[in-house]
N, C-alpha and C positions, 0 to 999 in steps of 0.2 A: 504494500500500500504506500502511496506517494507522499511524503508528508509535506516537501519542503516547495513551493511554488508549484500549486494546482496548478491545471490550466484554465478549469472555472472561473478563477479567481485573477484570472491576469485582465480580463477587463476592468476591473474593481479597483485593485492595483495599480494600474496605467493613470484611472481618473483622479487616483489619490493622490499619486505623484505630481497629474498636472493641477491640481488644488491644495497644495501642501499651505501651509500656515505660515506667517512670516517666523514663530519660533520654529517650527518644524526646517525649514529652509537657513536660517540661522545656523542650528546644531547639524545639520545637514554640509553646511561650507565646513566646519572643523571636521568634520566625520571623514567627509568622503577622500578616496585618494589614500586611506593609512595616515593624514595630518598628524592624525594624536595618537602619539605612542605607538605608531604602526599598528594601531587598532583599522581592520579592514572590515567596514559597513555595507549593506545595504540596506533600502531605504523599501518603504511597501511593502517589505518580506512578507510570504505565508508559509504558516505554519500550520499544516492541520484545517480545519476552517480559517482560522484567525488572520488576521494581518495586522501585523508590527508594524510600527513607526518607522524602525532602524533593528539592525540585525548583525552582531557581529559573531560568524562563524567559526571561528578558532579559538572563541573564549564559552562560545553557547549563550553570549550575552543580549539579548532584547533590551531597548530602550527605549521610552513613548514617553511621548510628552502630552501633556494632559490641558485642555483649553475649559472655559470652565463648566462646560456640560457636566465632566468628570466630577464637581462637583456636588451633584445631586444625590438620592439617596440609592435612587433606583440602579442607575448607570456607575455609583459606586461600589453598590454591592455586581454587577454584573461584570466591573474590572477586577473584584477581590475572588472571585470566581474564574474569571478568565488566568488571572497569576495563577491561581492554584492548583488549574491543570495544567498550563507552561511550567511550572515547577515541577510536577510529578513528571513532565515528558523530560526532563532533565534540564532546563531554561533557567538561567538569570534574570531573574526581572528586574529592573529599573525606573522608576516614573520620576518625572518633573514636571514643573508646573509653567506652562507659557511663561508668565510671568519669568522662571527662575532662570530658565534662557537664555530670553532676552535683557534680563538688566546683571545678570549673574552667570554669565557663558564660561568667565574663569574658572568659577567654582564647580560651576557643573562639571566641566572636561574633566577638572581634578580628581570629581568623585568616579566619575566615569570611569578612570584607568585605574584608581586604588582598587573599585569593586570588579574589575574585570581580573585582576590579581588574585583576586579569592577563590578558594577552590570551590569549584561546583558539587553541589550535593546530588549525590544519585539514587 
């Protein structure tokens, strides 16, 4: 069974790329290319049903950033649900917040390779 970029789901994928978020396109310029830390992204990943924000394959690292839908009750419990089976599938999960981004891109990178350093749980 396929798990990593259905083909179902590459239309979906495709329109999310070309309507990325300005924090998504932000974390996007440091990501892509190996920038940081020779962490090597991509961007719209699927997994499974699901589709990642950003995807770094040699860590099993996932990272989404979060606009403020994510804030609701509904749509929170459905990403605390969504991590906990990218976890059990053996995934890194990652969230930030638009906001932390955009006014906080230093910080974030930072966390980003500290926690790509940690060993994944299987």
């Amino acid at each position: 069974m396929k798990v990593h970029n259905k083909k179902s789901l590459l239309e979906i994928r495709r329109k999310l790329r070309q309507k990325s978020t300005p924090a998504e396109d932000c974390l996007w310029q440091q990501l892509r290319n190996g920038k940081t830390n020779d962490l090597k992204c991509k961007r719209q990943h699927s997994i499974g049903n699901y589709i990642v924000d950003f995807y770094c394959a040699s860590k099993r690292l996932i990272i989404e950033v979060d606009g403020g839908i994510h804030n609701t009750l509904s749509q929170s419990e459905k990403d605390k649900l969504r991590d906990e089976n990218l976890i059990d599938m053996g995934f890194k999960v990652m969230r930030f917040k638009n906001e932390e981004v955009l006014f906080s891109i230093d910080d974030v990178l930072k966390e980003i390779v500290a926690y790509s350093n940690t060993k994944t749980s299987s």
